[in-house]
N, CA, C and O atoms as a GROMACS GRO file, in nm:
protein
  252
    1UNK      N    1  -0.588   0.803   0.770
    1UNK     CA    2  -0.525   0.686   0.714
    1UNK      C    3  -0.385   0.719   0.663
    1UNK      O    4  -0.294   0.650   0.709
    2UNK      N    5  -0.352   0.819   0.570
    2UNK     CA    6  -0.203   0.880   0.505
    2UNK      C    7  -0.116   0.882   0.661
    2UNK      O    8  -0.028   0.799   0.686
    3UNK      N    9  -0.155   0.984   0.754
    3UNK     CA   10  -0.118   0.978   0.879
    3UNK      C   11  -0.065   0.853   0.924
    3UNK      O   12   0.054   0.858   0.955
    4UNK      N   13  -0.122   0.743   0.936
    4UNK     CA   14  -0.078   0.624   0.952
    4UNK      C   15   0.027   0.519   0.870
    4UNK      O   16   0.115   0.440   0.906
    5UNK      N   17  -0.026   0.560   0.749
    5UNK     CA   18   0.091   0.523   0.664
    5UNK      C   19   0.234   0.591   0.700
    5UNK      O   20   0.335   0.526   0.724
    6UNK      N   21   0.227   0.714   0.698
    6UNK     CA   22   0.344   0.796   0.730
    6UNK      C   23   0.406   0.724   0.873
    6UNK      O   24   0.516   0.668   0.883
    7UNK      N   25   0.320   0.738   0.963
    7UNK     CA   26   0.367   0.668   1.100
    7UNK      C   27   0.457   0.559   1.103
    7UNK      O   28   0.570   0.545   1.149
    8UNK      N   29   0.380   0.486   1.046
    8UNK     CA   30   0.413   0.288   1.020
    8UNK      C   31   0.549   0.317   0.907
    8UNK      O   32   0.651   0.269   0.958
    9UNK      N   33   0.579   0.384   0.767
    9UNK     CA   34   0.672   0.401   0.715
    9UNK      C   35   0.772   0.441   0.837
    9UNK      O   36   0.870   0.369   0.851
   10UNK      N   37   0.757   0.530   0.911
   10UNK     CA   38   0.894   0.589   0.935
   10UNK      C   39   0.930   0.509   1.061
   10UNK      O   40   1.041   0.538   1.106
   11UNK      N   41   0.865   0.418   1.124
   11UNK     CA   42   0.906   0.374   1.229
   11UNK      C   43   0.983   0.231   1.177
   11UNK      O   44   1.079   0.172   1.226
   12UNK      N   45   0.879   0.194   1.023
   12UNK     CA   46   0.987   0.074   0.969
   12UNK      C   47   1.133   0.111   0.899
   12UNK      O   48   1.215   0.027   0.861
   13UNK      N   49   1.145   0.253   0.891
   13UNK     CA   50   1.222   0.304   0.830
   13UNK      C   51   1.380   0.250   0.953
   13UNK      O   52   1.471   0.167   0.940
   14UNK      N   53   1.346   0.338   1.049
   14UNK     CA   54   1.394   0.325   1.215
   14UNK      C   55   1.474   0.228   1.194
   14UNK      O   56   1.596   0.223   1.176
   15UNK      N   57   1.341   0.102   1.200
   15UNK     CA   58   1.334  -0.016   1.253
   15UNK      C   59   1.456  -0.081   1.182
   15UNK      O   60   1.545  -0.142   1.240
   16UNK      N   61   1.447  -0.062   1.055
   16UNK     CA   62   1.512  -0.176   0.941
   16UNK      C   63   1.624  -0.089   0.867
   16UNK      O   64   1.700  -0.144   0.787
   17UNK      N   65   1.633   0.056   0.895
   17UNK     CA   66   1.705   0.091   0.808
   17UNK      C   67   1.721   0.095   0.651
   17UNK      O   68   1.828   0.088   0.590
   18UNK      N   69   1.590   0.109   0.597
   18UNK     CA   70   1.507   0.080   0.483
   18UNK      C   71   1.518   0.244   0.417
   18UNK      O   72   1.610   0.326   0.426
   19UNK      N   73   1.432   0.247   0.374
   19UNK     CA   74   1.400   0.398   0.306
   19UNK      C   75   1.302   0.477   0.403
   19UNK      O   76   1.204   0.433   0.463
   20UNK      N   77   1.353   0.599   0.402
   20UNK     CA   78   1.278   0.711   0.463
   20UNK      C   79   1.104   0.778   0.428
   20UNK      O   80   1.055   0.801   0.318
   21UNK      N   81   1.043   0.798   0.561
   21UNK     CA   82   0.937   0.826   0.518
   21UNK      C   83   0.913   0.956   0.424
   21UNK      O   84   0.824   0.939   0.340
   22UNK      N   85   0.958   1.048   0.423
   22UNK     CA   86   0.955   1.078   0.309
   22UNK      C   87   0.987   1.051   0.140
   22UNK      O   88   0.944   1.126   0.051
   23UNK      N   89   1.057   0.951   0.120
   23UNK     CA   90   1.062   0.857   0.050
   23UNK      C   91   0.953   0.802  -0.013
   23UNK      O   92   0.937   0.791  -0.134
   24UNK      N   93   0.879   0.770   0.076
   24UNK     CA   94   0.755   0.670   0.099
   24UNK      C   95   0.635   0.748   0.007
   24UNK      O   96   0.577   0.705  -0.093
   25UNK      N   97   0.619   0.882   0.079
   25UNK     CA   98   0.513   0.973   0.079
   25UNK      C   99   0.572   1.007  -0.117
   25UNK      O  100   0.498   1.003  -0.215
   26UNK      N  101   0.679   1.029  -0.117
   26UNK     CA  102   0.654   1.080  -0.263
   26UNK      C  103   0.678   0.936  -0.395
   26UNK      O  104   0.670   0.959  -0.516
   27UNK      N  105   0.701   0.819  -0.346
   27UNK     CA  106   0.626   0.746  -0.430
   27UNK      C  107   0.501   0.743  -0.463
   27UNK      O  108   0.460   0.750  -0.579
   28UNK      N  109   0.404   0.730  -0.318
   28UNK     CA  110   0.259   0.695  -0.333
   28UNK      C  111   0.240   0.818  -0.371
   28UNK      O  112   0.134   0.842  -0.314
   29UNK      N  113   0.274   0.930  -0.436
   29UNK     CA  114   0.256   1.074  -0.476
   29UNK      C  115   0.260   1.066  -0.601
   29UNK      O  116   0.186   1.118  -0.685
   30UNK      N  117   0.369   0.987  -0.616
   30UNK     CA  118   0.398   0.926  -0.805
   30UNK      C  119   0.301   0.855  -0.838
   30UNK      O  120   0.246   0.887  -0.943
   31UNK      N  121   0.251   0.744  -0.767
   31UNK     CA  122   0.185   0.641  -0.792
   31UNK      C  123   0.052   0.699  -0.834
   31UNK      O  124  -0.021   0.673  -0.930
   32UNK      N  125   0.045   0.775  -0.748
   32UNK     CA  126  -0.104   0.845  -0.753
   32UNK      C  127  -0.161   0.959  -0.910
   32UNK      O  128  -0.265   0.982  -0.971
   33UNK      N  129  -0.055   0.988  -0.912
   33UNK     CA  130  -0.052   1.097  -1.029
   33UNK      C  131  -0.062   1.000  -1.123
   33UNK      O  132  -0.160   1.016  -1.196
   34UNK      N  133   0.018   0.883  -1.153
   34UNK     CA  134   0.000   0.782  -1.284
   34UNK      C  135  -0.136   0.734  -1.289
   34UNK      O  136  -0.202   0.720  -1.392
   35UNK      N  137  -0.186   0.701  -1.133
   35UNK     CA  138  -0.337   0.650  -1.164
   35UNK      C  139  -0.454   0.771  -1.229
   35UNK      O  140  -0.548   0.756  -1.307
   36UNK      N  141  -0.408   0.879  -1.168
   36UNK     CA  142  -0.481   1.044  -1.254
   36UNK      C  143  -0.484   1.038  -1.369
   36UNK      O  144  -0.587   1.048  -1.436
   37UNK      N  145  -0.364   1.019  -1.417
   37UNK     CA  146  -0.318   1.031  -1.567
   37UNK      C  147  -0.399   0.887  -1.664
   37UNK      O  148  -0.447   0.884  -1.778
   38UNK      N  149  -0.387   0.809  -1.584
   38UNK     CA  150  -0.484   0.656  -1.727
   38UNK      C  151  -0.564   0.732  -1.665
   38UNK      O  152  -0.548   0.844  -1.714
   39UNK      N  153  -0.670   0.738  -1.556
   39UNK     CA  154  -0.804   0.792  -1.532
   39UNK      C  155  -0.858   0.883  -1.666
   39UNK      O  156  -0.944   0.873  -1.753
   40UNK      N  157  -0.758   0.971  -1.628
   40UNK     CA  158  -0.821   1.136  -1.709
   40UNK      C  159  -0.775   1.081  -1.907
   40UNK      O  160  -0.820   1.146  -2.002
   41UNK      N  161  -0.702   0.982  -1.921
   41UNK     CA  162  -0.683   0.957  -2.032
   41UNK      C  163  -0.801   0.843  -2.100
   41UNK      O  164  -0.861   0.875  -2.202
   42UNK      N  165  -0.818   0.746  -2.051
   42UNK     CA  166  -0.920   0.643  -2.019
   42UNK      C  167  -1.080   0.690  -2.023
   42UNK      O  168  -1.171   0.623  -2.072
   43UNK      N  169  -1.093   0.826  -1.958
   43UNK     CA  170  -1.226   0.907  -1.889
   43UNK      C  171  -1.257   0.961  -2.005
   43UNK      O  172  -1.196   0.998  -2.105
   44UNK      N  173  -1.417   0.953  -1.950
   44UNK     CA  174  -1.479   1.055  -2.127
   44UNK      C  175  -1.446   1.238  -2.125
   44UNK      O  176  -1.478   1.314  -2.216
   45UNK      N  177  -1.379   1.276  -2.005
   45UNK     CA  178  -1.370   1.424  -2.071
   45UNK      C  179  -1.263   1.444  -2.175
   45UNK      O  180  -1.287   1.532  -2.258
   46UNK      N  181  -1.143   1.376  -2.188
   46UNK     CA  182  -1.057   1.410  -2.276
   46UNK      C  183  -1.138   1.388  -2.386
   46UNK      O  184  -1.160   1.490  -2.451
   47UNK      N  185  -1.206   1.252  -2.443
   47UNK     CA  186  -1.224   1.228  -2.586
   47UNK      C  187  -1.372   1.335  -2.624
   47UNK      O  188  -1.389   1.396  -2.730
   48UNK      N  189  -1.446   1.334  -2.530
   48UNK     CA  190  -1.528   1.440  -2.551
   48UNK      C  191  -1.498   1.599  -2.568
   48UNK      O  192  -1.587   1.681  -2.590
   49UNK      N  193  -1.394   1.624  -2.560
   49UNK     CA  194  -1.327   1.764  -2.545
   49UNK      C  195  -1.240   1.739  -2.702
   49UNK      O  196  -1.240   1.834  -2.780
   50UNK      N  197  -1.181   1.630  -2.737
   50UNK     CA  198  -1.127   1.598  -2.901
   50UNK      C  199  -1.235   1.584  -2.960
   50UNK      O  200  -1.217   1.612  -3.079
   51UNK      N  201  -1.369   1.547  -2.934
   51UNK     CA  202  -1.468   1.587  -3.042
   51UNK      C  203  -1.510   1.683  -3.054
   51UNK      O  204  -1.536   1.732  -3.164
   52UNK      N  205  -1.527   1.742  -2.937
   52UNK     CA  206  -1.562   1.878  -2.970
   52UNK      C  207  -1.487   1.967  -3.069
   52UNK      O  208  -1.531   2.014  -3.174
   53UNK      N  209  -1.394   1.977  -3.028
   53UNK     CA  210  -1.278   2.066  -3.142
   53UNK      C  211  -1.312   1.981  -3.316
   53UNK      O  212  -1.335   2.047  -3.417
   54UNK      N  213  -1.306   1.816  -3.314
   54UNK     CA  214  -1.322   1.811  -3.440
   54UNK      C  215  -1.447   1.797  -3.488
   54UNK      O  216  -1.456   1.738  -3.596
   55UNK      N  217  -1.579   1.849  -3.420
   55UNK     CA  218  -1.711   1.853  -3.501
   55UNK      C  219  -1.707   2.029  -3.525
   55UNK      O  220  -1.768   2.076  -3.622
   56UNK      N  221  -1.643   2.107  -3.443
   56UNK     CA  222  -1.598   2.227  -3.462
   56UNK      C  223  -1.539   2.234  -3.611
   56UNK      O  224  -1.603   2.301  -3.692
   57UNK      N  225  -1.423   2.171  -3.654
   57UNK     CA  226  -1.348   2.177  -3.775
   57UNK      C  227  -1.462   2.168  -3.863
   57UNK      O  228  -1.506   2.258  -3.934
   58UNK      N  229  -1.511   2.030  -3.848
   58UNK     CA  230  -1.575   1.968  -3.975
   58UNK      C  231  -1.687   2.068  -4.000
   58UNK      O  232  -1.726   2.080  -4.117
   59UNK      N  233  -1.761   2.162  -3.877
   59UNK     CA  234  -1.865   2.265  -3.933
   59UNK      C  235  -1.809   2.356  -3.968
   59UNK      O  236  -1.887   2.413  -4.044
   60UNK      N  237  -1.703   2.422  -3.961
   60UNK     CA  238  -1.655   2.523  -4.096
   60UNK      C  239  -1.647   2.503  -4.200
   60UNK      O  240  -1.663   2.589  -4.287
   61UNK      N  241  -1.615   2.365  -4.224
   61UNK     CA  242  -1.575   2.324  -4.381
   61UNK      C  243  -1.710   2.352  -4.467
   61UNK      O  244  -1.725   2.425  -4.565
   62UNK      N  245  -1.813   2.259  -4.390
   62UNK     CA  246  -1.935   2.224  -4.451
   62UNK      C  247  -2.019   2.316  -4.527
   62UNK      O  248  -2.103   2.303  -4.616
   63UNK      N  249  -1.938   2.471  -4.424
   63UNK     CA  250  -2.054   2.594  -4.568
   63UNK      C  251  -1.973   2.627  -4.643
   63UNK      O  252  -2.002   2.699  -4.738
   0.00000   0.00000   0.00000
């Protein structure tokens, strides 16, 4: 499917004199990394990994 995208970009590229397929490829590269980033921010390993560290704190205090 990327293959095809790449294809179809660069031939509209050609075609229209638009932006280059490589162009193309490192938006949806950007795009992709931002959707990683809410994912992994959004996703329970980050907040489960901040509790961990602060049920960690709070059991040193406690003795």
């Amino acid at each position: 499917m990327i293959d095809q995208l790449m294809i179809l970009a660069e031939s509209g590229a050609h075609a229209s004199e638009g932006i280059s397929a490589p162009a193309v490829g490192i938006g949806i590269f950007i795009i992709l990394m931002v959707l990683l980033g809410f994912t992994w921010l959004t996703g329970g390993a980050h907040h489960r990994s901040l509790d961990k560290k602060q049920h960690e704190h709070t059991a040193d205090t406690d003795h």
